[in-house]
N, C-alpha and C positions, 0 to 999 in steps of 0.2 A: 788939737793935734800938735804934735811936738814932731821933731826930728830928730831921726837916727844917724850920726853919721857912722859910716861903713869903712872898714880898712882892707887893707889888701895883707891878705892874709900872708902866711911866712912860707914861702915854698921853698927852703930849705937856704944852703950857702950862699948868698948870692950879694954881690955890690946895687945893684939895680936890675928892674925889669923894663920889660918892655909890655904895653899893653896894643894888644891886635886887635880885638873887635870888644867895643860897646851894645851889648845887648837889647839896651833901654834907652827910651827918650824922656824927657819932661815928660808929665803927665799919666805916664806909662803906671795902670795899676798891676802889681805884680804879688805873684804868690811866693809864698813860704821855699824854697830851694829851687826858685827859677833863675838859670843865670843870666846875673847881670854884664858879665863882661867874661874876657879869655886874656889871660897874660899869660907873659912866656921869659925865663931866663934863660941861661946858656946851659942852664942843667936841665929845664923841668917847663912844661907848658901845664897850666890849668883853666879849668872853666871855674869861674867865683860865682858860688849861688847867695841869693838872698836869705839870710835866719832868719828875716820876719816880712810877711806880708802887708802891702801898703803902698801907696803913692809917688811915684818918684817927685819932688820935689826940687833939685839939682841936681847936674851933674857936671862935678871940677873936674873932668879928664876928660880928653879926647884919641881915640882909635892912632896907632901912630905913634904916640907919645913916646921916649922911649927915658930909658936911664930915671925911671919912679925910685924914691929911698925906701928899704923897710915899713913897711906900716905907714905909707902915706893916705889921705886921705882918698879914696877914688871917688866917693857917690852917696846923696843922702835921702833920707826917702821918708816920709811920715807917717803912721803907722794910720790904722782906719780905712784899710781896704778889704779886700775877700781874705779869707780865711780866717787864721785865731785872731 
C-alpha cells in the first residue's frame, strides 16, 4: 500500500482558505468522488472529493483551521479500498 497525499485544490484568487467541515476520519474507507472535506474563501465555498478510492490513513488538518496557503497539504489516504 503506498500513500496518496491530497491537495486542496485551487478555487480561484485567493490568499488563504478556510476549512469548515472534515468529511472523514482515520480509518475511514472511502470511494472515488466522495467528499472528503468543504473549504471556503472570501469568494468561493467547495466540497473537495476524493480522485481515488481507498483508506484514509492521515489526516494533517482540522475543521476550523483557517488561513490554508494554495495547495497545502489537507489529507492522505492509501489506495486498496472499494472501487478501482
Amino acid at each position: 500500500m503506498s500513500l496518496i497525499e491530497v491537495k486542496v485544490p485551487d478555487i480561484g484568487d485567493f490568499s488563504g482558505i478556510d476549512v469548515i467541515e472534515v468529511n472523514v476520519k482515520l480509518g475511514d474507507v472511502i470511494e472515488e468522488e466522495q467528499t472528503l472535506m468543504t473549504v471556503e474563501s472570501d469568494k468561493a465555498s467547495m466540497e473537495v472529493p476524493s480522485d481515488l478510492a481507498g483508506t484514509v490513513m492521515e489526516i494533517k488538518i482540522k475543521a476550523g483551521r483557517q488561513g490554508l496557503a494554495r495547495r497545502r497539504d489537507r489529507a492522505r489516504r492509501s489506495g486498496g479500498g472499494r472501487g478501482r
